[in-house]
C-alpha positions as CSV (number, residue, x, y, z in Angstrom):
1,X,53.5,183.0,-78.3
2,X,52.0,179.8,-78.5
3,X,53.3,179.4,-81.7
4,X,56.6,179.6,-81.0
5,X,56.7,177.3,-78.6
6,X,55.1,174.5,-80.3
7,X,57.0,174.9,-83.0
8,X,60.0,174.6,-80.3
9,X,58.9,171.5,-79.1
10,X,58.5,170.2,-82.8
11,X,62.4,170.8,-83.5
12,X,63.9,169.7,-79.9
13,X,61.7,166.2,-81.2
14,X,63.1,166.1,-84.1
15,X,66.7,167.1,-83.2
16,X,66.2,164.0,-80.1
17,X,64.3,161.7,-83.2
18,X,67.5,162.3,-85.8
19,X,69.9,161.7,-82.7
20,X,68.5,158.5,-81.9
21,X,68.5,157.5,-86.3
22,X,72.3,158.5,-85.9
23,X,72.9,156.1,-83.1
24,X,70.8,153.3,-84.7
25,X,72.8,153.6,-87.6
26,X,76.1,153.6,-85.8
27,X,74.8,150.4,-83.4
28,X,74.0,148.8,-86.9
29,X,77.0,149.2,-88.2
30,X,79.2,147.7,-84.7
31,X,77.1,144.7,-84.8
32,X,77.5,143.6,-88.6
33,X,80.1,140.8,-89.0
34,X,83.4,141.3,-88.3
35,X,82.7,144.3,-86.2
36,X,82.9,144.6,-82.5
37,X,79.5,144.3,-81.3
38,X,79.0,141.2,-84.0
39,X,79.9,138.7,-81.0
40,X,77.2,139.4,-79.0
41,X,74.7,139.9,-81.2
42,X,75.0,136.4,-82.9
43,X,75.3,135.1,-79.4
44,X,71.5,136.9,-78.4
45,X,69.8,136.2,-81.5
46,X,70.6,132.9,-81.7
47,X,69.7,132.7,-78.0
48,X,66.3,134.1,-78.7
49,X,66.0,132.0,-81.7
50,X,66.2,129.1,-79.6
51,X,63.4,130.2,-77.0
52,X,61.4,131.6,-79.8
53,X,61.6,129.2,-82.2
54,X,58.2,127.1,-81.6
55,X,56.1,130.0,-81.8
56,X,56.5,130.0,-85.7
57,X,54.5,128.3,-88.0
58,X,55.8,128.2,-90.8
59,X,59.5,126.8,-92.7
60,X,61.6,130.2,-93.7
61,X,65.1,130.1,-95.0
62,X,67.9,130.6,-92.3
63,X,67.9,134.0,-90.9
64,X,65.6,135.3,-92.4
65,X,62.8,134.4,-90.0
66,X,60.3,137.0,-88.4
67,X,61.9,135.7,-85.0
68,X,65.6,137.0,-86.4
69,X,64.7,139.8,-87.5
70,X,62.6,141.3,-84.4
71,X,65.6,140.0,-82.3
72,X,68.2,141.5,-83.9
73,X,66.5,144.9,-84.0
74,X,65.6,145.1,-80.6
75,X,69.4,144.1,-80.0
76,X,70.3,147.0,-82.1
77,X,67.8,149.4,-80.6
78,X,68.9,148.4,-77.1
79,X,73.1,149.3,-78.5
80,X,71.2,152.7,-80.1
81,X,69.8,153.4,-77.1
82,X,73.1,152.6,-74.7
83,X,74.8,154.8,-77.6
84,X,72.2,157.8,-77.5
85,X,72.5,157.8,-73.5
86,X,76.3,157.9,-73.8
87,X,76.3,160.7,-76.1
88,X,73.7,162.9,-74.5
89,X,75.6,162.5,-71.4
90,X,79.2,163.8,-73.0
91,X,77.4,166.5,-74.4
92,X,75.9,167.5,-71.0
93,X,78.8,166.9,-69.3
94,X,81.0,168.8,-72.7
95,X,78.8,172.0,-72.1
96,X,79.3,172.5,-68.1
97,X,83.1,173.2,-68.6
């Protein structure tokens, strides 16, 4: 019994963990250039760049600064995560009817 159920657990995790990879991807994806999202994602990292900028020490090439990178994947988490919602909530909302 308890067997079952742990291994239960262990696939609805991973079933919710692949989900979310999906959606990362996807949220990747919108915000390269060109794409939709790619507006306001240059507009937040550069924002962030801005305010985070003085904590570095050392010269890096342009854009590829630890401060860059951290921004724009917590930007693309945050779109994964917006995405992730959105999809759970069709699904719930596909199997009531």
């Amino acid at each position: 019994m308890f067997r079952e159920k742990v291994t239960l657990q262990t696939a609805k995790f991973v079933r919710k963990k692949a989900g979310f990879f999906v959606c990362f991807i996807l949220a990747f994806m919108a915000s390269r250039y060109g794409m939709p999202l790619y507006p306001l994602t240059a507009w937040l990292v550069e924002h962030s760049y801005q305010i985070f900028n003085r904590y570095q020490d050392d010269v890096y090439e342009a854009g590829t600064d630890p401060v860059t990178f951290f921004s724009l994947m917590t930007v693309i988490a945050f779109y994964a995560l917006a995405m992730y919602w959105l999809v759970k909530m069709a699904v719930k909302k596909g199997k009531r009817r």
